[in-house]
Structure formats: structure tokens, C-alpha cells
Backbone as ProteinMPNN parsed JSONL, in Angstrom:
{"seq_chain_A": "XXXXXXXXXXXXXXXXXXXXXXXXXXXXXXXXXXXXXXXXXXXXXXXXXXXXXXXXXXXXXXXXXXXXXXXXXXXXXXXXXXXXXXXXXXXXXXXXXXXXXXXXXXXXXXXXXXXXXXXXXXXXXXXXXXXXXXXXXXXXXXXXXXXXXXXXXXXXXXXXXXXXXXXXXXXXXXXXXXXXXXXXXXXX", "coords_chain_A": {"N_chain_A": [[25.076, 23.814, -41.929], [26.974, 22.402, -44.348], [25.842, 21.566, -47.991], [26.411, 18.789, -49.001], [26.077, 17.412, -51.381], [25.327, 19.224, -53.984], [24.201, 18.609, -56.205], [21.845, 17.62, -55.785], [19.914, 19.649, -55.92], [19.382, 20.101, -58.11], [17.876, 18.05, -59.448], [15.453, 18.772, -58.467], [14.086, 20.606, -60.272], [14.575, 19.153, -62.947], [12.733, 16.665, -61.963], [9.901, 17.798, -61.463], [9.617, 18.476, -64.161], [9.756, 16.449, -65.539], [7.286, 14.916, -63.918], [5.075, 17.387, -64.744], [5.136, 16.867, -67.932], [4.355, 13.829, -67.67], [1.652, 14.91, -67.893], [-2.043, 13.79, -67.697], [-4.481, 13.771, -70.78], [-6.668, 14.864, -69.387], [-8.578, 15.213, -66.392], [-11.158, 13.497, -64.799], [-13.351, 14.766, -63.142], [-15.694, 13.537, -60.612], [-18.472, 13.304, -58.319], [-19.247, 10.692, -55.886], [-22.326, 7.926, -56.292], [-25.322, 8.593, -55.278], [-26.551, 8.271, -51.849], [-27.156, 6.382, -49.127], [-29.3, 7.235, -46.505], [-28.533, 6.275, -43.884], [-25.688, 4.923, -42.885], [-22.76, 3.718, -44.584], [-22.944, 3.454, -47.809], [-24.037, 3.096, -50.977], [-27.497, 3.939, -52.123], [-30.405, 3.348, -53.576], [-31.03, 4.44, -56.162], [-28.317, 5.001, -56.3], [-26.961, 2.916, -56.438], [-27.929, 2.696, -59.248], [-27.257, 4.902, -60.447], [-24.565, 4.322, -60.723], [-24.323, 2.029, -62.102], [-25.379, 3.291, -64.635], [-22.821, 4.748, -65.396], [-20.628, 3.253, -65.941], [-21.323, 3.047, -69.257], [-21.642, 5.295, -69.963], [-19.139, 6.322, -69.524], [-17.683, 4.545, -71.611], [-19.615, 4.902, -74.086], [-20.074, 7.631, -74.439], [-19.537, 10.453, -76.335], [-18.872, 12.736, -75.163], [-17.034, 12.433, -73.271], [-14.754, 10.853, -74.477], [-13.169, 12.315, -76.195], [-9.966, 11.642, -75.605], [-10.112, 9.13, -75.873], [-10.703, 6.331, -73.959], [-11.145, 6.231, -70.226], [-7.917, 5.755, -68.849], [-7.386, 4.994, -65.948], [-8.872, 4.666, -63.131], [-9.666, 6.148, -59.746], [-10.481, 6.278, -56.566], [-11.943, 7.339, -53.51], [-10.781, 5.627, -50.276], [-11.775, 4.634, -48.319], [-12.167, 6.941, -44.897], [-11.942, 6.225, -42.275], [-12.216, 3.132, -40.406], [-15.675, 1.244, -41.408], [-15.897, 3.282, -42.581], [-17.454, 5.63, -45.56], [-17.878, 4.092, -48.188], [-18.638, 4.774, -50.895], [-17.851, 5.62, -53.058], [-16.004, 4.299, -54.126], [-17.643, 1.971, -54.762], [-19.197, 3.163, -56.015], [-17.276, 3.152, -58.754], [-17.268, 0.862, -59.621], [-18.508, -0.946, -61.91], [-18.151, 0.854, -63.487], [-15.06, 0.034, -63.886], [-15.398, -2.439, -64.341], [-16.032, -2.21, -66.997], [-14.404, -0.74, -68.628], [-12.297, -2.762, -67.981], [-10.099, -1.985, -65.964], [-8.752, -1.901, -62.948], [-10.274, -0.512, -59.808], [-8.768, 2.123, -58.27], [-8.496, 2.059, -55.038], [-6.73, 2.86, -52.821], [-5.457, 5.243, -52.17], [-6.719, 7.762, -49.598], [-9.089, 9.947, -48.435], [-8.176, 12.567, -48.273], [-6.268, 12.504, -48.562], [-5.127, 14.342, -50.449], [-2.752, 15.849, -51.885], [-1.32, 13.133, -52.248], [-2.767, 12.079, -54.214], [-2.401, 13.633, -56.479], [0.14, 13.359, -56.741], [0.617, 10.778, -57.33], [-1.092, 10.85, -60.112], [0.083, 12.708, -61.437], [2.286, 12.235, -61.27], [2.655, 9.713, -63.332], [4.069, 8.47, -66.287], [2.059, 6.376, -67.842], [-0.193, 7.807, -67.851], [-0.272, 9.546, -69.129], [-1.469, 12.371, -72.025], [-3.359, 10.795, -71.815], [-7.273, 9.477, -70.243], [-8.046, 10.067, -67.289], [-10.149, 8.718, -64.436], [-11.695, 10.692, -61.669], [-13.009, 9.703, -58.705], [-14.483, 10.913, -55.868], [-15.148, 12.466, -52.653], [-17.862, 14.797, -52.492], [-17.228, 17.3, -51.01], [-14.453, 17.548, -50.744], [-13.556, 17.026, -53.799], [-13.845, 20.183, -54.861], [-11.557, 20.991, -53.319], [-9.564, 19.817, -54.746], [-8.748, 21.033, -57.178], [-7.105, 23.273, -57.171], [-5.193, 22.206, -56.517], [-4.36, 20.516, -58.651], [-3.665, 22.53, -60.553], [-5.372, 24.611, -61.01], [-6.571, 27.413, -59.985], [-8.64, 28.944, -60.287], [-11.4, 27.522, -60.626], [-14.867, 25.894, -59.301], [-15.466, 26.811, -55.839], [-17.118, 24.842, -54.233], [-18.909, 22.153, -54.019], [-22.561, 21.387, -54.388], [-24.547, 19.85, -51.737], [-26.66, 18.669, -52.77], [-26.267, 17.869, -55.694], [-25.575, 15.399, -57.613], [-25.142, 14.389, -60.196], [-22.497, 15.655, -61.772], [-20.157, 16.154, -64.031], [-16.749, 17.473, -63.524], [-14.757, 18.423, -65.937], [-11.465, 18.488, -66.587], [-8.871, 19.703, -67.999], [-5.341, 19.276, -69.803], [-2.726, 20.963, -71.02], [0.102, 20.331, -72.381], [1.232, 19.738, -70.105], [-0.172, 21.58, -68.581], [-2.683, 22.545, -66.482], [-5.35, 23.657, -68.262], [-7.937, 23.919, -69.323], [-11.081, 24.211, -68.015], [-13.937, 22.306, -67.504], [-17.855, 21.915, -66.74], [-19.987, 19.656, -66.751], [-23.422, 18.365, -67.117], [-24.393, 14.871, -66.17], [-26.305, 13.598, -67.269], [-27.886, 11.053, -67.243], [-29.495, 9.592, -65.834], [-33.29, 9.8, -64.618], [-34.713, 13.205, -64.018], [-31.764, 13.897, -64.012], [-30.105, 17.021, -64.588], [-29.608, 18.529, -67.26], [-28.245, 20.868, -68.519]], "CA_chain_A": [[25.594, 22.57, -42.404], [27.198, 22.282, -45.577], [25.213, 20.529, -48.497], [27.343, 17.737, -49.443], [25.584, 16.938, -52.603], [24.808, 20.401, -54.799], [23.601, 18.157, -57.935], [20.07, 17.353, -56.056], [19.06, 21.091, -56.134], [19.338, 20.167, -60.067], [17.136, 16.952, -59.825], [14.408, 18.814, -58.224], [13.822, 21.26, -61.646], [13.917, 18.13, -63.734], [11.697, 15.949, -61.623], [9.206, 18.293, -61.732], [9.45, 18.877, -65.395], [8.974, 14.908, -66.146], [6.148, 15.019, -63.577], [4.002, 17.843, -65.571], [5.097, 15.875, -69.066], [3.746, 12.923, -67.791], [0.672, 15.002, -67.542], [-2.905, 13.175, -68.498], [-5.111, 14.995, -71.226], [-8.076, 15.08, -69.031], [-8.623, 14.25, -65.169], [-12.92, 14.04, -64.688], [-13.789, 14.373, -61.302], [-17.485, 12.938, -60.324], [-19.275, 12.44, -56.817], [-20.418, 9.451, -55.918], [-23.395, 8.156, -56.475], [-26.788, 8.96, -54.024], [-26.089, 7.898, -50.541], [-28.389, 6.063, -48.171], [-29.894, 7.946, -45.577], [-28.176, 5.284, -43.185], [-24.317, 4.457, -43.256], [-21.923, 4.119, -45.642], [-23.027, 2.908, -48.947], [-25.199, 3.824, -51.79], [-28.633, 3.775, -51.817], [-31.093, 2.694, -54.625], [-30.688, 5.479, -56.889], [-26.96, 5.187, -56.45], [-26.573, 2.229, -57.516], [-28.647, 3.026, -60.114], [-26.393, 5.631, -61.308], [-23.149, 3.596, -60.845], [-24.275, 1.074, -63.741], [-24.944, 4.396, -65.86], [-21.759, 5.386, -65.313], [-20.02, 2.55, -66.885], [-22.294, 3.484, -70.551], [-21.04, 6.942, -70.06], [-17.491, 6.288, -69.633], [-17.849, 3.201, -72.416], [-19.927, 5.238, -75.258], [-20.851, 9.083, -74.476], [-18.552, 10.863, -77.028], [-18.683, 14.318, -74.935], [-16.069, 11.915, -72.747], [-14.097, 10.069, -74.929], [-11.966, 12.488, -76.824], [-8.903, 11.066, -75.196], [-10.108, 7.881, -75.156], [-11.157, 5.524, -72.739], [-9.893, 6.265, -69.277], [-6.976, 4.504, -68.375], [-7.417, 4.783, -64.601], [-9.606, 5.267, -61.546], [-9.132, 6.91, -58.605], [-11.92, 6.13, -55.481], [-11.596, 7.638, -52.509], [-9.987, 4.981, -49.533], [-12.525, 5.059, -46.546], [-11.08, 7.944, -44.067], [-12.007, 5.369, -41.11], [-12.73, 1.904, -40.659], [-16.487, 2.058, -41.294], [-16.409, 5.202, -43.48], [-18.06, 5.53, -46.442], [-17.406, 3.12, -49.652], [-19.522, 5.017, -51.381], [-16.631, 6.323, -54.179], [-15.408, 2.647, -54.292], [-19.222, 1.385, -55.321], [-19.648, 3.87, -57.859], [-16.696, 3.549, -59.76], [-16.983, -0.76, -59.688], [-19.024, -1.171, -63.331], [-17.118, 1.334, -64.77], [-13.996, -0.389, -64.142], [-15.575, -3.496, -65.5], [-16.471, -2.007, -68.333], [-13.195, -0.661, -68.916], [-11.434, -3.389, -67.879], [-8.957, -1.796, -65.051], [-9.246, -2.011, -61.559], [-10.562, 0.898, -59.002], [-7.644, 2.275, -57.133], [-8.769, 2.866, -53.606], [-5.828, 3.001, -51.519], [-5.545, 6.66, -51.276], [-7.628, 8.349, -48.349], [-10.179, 10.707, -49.109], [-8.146, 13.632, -47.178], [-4.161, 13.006, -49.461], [-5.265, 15.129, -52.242], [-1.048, 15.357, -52.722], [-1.215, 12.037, -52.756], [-3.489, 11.862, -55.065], [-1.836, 14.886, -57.163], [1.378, 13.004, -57.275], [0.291, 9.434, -57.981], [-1.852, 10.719, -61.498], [0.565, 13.854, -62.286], [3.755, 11.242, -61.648], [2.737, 8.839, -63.732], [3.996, 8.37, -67.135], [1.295, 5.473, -68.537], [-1.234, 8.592, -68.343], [0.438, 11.272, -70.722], [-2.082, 11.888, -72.936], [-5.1, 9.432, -71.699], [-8.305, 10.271, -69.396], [-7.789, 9.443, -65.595], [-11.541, 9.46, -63.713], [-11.432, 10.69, -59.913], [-14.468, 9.525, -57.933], [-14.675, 11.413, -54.257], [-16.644, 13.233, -51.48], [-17.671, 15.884, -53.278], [-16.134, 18.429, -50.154], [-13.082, 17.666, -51.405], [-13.065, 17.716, -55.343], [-12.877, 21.371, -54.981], [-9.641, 21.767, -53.102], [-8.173, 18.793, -56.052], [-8.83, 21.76, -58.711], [-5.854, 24.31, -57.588], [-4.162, 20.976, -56.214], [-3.99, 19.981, -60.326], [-3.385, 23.689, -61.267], [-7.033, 24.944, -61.917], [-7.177, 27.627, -58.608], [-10.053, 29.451, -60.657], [-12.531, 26.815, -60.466], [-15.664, 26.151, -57.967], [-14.667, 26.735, -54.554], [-17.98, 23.932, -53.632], [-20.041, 21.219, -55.046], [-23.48, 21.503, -53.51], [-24.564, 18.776, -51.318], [-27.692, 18.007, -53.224], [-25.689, 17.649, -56.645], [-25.236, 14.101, -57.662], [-25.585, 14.318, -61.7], [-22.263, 16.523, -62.681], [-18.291, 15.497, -64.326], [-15.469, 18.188, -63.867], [-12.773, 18.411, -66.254], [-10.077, 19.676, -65.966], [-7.88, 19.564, -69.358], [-4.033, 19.667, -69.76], [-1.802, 21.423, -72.582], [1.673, 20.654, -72.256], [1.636, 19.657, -68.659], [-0.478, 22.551, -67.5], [-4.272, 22.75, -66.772], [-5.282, 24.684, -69.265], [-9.397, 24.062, -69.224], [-12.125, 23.364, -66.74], [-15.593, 21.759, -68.573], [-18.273, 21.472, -65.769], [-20.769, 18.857, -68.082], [-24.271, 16.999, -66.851], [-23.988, 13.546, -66.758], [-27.638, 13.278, -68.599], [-27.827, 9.575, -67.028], [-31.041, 9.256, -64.871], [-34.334, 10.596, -64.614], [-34.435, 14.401, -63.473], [-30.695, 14.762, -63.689], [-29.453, 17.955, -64.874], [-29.576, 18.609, -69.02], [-27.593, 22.156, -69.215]], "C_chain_A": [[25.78, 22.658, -43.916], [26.531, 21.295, -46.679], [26.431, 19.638, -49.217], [27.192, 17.069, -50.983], [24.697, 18.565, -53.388], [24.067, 19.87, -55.946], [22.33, 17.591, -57.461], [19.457, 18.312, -55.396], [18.455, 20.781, -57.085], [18.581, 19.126, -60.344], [15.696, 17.737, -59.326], [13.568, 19.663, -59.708], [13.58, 19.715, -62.31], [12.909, 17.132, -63.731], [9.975, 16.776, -61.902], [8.536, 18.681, -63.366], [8.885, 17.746, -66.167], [7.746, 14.813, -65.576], [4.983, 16.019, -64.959], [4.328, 17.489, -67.207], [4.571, 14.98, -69.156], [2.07, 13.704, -67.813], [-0.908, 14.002, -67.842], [-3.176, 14.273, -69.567], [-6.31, 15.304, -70.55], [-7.975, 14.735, -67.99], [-10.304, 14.621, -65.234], [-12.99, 13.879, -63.332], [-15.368, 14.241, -61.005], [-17.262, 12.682, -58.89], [-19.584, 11.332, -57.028], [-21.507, 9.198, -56.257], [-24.857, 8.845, -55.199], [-26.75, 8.096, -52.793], [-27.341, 7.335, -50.171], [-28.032, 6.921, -47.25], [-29.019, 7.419, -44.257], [-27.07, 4.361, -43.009], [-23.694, 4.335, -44.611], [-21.548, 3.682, -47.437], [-24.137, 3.865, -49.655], [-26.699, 3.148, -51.937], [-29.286, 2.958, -53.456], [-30.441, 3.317, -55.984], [-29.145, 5.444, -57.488], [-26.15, 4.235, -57.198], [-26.979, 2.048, -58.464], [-27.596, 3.774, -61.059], [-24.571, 5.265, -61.337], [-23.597, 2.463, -62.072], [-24.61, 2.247, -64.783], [-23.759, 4.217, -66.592], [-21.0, 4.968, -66.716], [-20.606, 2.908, -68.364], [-21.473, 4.404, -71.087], [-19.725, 6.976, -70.37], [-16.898, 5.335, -70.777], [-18.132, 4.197, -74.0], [-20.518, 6.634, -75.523], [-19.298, 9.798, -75.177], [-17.927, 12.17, -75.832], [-16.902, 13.735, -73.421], [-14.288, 11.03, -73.401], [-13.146, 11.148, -75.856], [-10.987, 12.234, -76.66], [-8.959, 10.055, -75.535], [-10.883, 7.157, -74.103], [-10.21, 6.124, -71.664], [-8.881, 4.943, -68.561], [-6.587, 4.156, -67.106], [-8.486, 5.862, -63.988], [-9.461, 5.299, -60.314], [-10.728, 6.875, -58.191], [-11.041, 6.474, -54.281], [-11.443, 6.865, -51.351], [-11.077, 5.585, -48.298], [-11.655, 5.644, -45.141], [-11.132, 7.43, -42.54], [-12.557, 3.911, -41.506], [-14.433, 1.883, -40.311], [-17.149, 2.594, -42.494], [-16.621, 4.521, -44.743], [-17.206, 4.699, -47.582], [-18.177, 3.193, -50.6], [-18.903, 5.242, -53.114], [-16.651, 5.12, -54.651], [-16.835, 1.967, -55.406], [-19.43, 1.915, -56.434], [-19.002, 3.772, -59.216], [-16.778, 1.571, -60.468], [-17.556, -0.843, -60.933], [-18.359, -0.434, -63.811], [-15.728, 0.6, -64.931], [-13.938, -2.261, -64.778], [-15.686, -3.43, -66.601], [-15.432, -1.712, -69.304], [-12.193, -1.801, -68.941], [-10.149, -2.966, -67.361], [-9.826, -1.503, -63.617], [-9.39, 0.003, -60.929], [-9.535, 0.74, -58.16], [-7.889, 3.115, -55.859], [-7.966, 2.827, -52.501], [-5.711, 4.425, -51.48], [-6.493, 7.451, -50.699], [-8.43, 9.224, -48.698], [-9.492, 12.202, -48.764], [-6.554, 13.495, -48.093], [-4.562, 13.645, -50.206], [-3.508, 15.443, -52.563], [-0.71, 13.889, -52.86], [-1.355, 12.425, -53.892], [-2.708, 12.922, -56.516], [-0.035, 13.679, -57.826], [1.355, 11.693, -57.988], [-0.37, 9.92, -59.75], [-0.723, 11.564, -62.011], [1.912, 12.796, -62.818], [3.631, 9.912, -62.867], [2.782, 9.018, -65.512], [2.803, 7.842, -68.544], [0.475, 6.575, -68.365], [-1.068, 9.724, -69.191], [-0.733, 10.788, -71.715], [-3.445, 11.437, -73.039], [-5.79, 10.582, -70.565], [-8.059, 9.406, -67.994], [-9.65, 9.904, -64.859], [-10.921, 9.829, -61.894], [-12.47, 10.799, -59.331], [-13.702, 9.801, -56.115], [-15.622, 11.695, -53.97], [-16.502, 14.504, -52.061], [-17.043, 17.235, -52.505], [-14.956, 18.787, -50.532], [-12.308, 18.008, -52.712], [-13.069, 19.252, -55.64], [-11.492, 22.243, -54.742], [-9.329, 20.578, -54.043], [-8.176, 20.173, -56.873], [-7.426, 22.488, -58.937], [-4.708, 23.213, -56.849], [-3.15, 20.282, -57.53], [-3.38, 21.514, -60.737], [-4.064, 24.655, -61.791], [-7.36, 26.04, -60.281], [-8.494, 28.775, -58.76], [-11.609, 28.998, -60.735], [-13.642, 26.736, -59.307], [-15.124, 26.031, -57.52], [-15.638, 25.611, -53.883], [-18.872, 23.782, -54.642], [-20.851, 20.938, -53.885], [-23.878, 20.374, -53.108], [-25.678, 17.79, -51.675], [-27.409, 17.563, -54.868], [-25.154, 16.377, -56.918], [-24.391, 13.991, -59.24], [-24.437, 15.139, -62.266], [-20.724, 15.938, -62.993], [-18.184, 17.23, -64.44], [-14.399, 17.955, -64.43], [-12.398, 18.784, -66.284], [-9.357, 18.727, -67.149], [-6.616, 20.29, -69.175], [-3.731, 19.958, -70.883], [-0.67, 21.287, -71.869], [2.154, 20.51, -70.727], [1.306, 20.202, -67.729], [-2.112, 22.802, -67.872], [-4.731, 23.845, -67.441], [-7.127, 24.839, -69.284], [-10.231, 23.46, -68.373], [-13.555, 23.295, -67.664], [-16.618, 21.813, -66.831], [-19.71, 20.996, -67.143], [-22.17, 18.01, -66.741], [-23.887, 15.731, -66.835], [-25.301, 13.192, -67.504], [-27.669, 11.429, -68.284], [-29.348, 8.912, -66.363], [-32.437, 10.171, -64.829], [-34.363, 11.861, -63.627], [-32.999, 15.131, -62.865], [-30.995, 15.926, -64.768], [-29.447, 18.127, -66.61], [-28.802, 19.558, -69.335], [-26.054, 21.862, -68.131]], "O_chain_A": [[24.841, 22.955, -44.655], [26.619, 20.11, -46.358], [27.261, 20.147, -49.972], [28.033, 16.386, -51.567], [23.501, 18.782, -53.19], [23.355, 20.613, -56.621], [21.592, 17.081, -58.304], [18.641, 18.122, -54.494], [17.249, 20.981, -57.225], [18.408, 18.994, -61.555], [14.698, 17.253, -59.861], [12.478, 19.229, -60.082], [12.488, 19.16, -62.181], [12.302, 16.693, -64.708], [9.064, 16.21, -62.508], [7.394, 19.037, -63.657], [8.01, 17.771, -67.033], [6.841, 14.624, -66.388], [4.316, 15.464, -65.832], [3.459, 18.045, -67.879], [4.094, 14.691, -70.253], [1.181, 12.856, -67.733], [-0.477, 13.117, -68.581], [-2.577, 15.348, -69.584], [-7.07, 16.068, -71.144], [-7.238, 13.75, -67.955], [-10.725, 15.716, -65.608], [-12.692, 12.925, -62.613], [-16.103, 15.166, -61.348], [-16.321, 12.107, -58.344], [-20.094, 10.88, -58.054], [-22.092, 10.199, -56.67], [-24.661, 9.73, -54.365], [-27.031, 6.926, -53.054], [-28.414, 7.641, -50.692], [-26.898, 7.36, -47.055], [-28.8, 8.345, -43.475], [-27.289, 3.15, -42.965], [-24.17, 4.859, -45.619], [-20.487, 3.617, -48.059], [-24.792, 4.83, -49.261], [-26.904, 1.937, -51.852], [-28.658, 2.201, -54.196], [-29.567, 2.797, -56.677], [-28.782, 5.717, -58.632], [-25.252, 4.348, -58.033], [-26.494, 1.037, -58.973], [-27.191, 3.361, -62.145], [-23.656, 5.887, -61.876], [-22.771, 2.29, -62.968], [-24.048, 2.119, -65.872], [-23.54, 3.803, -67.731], [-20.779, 5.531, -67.789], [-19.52, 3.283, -68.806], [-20.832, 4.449, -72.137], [-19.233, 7.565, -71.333], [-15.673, 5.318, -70.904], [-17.268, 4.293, -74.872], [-21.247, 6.893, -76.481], [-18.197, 9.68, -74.639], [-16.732, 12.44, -75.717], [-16.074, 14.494, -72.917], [-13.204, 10.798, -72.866], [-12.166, 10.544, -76.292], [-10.399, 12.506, -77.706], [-7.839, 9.56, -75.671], [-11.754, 7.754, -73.47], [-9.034, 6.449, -71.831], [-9.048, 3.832, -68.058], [-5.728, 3.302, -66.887], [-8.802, 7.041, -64.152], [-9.058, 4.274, -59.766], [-11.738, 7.173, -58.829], [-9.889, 6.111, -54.044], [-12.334, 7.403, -50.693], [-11.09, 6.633, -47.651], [-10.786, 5.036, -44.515], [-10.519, 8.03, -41.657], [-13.138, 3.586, -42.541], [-14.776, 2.349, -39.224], [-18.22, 2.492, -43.093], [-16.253, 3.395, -45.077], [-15.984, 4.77, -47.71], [-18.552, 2.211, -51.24], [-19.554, 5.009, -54.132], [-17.346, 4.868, -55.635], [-16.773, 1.622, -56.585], [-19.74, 1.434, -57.524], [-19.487, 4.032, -60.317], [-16.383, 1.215, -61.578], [-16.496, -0.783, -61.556], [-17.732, -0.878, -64.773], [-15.247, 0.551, -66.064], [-13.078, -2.969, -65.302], [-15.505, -4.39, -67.35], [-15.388, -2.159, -70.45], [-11.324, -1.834, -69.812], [-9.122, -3.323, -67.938], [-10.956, -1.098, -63.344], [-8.949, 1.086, -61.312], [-9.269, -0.249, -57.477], [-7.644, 4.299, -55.627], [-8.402, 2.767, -51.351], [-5.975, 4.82, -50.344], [-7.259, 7.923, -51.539], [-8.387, 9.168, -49.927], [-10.264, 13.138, -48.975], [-5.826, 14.484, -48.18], [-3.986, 13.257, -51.222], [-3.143, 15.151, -53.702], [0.199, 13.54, -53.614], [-0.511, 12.976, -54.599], [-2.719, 12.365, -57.614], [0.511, 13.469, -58.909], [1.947, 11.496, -59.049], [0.013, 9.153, -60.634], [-0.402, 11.231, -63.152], [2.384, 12.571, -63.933], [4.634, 9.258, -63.154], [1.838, 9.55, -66.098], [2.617, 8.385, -69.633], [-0.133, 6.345, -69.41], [-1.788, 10.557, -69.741], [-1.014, 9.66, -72.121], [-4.324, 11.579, -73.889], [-5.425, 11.683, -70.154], [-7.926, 8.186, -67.9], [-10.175, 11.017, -64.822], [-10.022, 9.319, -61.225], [-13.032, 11.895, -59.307], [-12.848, 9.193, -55.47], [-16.724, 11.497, -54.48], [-15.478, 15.179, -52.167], [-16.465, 18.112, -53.147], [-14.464, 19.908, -50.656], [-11.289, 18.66, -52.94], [-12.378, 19.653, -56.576], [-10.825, 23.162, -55.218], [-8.118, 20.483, -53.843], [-7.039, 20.257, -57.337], [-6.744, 22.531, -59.96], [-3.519, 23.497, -56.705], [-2.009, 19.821, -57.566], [-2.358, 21.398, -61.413], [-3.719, 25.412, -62.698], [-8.203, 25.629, -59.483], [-9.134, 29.305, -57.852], [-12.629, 29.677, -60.849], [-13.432, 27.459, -58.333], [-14.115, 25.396, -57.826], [-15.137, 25.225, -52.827], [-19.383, 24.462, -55.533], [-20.459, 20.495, -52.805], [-23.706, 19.506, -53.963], [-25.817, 16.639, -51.26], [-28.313, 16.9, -55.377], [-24.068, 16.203, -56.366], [-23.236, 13.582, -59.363], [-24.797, 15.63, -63.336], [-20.179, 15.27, -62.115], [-18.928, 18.027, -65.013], [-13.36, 17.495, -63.958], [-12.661, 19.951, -65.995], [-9.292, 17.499, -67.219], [-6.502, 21.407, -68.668], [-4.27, 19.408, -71.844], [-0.406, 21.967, -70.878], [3.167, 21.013, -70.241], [1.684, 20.05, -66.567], [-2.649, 23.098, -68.939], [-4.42, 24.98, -67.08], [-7.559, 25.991, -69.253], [-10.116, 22.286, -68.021], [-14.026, 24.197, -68.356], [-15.948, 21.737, -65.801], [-20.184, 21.687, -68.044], [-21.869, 17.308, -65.776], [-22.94, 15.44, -67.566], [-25.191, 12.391, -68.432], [-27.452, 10.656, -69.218], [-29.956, 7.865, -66.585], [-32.335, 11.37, -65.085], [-34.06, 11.641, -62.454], [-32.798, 16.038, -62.057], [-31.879, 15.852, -65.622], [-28.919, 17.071, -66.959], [-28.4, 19.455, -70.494], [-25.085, 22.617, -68.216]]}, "name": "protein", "num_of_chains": 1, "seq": "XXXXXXXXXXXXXXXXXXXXXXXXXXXXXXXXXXXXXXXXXXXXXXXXXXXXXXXXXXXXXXXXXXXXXXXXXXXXXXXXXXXXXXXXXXXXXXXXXXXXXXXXXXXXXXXXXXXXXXXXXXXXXXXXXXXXXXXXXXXXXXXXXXXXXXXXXXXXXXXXXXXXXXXXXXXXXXXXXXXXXXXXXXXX"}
């Protein structure tokens, strides 16, 4: 079949090119907080370390070279049910910030998710957080452009931010940082 339109070969090069322009300067990716033992929320602890958070994301410099982030990303319960554990954790920070938690995408689009932060202009530049199940924030890494990073975040690991830094539209650095928030997290 003949293509009838040859000039949107030539939109796919440029789309792509505004996509990694809009890039952010920073995406952080964090687990949730500490689960209950017992369905799909967070436990004591957890919400414990979801009012941290907000502090962290508010006044810990080792975050803020960009800025404040200008969006959050929670992972969309993958059944009716399923965990709202992402959702919970990120809720004080986005008070604190003052922008809402965006949990409509599923815990399982990571191209979603890839196209919604990479496509978006209003983040060129700024810090985007991405709160998931930590299974998953390792396939986001070579999803963003990072396919050197961990291949797994251990299941007893609560306490750690991944960033992942852009130059010019292209992941250029991975940080793996403590969050230094609660008693017997992590310090190195």
C-alpha cells in the first residue's frame, strides 16, 4: 500500500526531538513508604515516613538543586483493591508543595509513564518525583535512558531516592542517595 502522506515519516524525527527537549533536570524515583503486614496501605512507620518526605522534598538541599519538584507521579492501583500505598506516601509532599499527586497511571505503563514526564514541556528543566512498587522502578531506569543502573531494589529497602539526571534531553547521571529521614534508615 502506498503511503499517501510521506511528510509524517518527518514528524516522527521532530516529535521525538521536542519530547527529549522537554526533558526534566532530574526524575527521583522513591518506594513507598513501609507497608502493613495486612492489605493495601501503609503501616505506622509508613506513614511516619510519608510526613518526612514532605521536609525532604521542602528543605534538604541534596534535592533541591533544580528546585522544588514540579510534579508527582504515584503509582494508580493495578486492581480495584490494590495497593494505595504510592498514593499515601506522596499526599504531604504534595501539600507541601502545593501540586496534586498524579495517580492515574497504573503501576505496570512505565511508557506511559515515560511519555507523560518526557512529553511534557512545563518540566524542562524542573524536578519530577516518581513514587512506585519498588519491582518496577528498575525497569523505569532504561525506560528514561539509564539501562546501566540497578537491575532490583531489595524488598527490605524503604529509606533510598534514585536520580536520574538529564543533559540536553539525555540521562546523563544516576545518584542513588539515603533519605536520612527516620530512625535506623540508611546514612551512606
Amino acid at each position: 500500500m502506498r503511503n499517501t502522506r510521506p511528510w509524517t515519516i518527518l514528524l516522527l524525527p521532530l516529535t521525538l526531538f521536542s519530547a527529549a527537549r522537554a526533558a526534566p533536570a532530574e526524575i527521583i524515583f522513591l518506594r513507598h513508604g513501609e507497608k502493613s503486614e495486612h492489605g493495601p496501605e501503609l503501616n505506622a512507620r509508613g506513614w511516619e515516613r510519608a510526613q518526612a518526605l514532605a521536609t525532604l522534598f521542602t528543605h534538604d538541599r541534596r534535592v533541591l538543586d533544580h528546585g522544588r519538584a514540579v510534579a508527582i507521579y504515584a503509582a494508580s492501583p493495578a486492581t480495584a483493591g490494590g495497593s494505595i500505598r504510592s498514593i499515601q506516601t506522596m499526599e504531604a509532599t504534595g501539600k507541601a508543595l502545593k501540586i496534586s499527586v498524579d495517580h492515574e497511571i497504573s503501576r505496570d505503563d512505565i511508557d506511559g509513564l515515560v511519555r507523560a514526564i518526557m512529553g511534557s514541556p512545563a518540566y524542562k528543566g524542573k524536578t519530577v518525583l516518581v513514587c512506585w512498587e519498588h519491582k518496577k522502578i528498575p525497569e523505569m531506569l532504561p525506560a528514561f535512558g539509564w539501562p546501566q543502573g540497578p537491575k532490583r531494589w531489595d524488598d527490605s529497602i524503604f529509606d533510598r531516592l534514585w536520580i536520574l539526571e538529564f543533559d540536553h534531553g539525555r540521562a546523563a547521571r544516576f545518584l542513588d542517595l539515603p533519605e536520612k529521614l527516620l530512625s535506623g534508615d540508611s546514612v551512606q
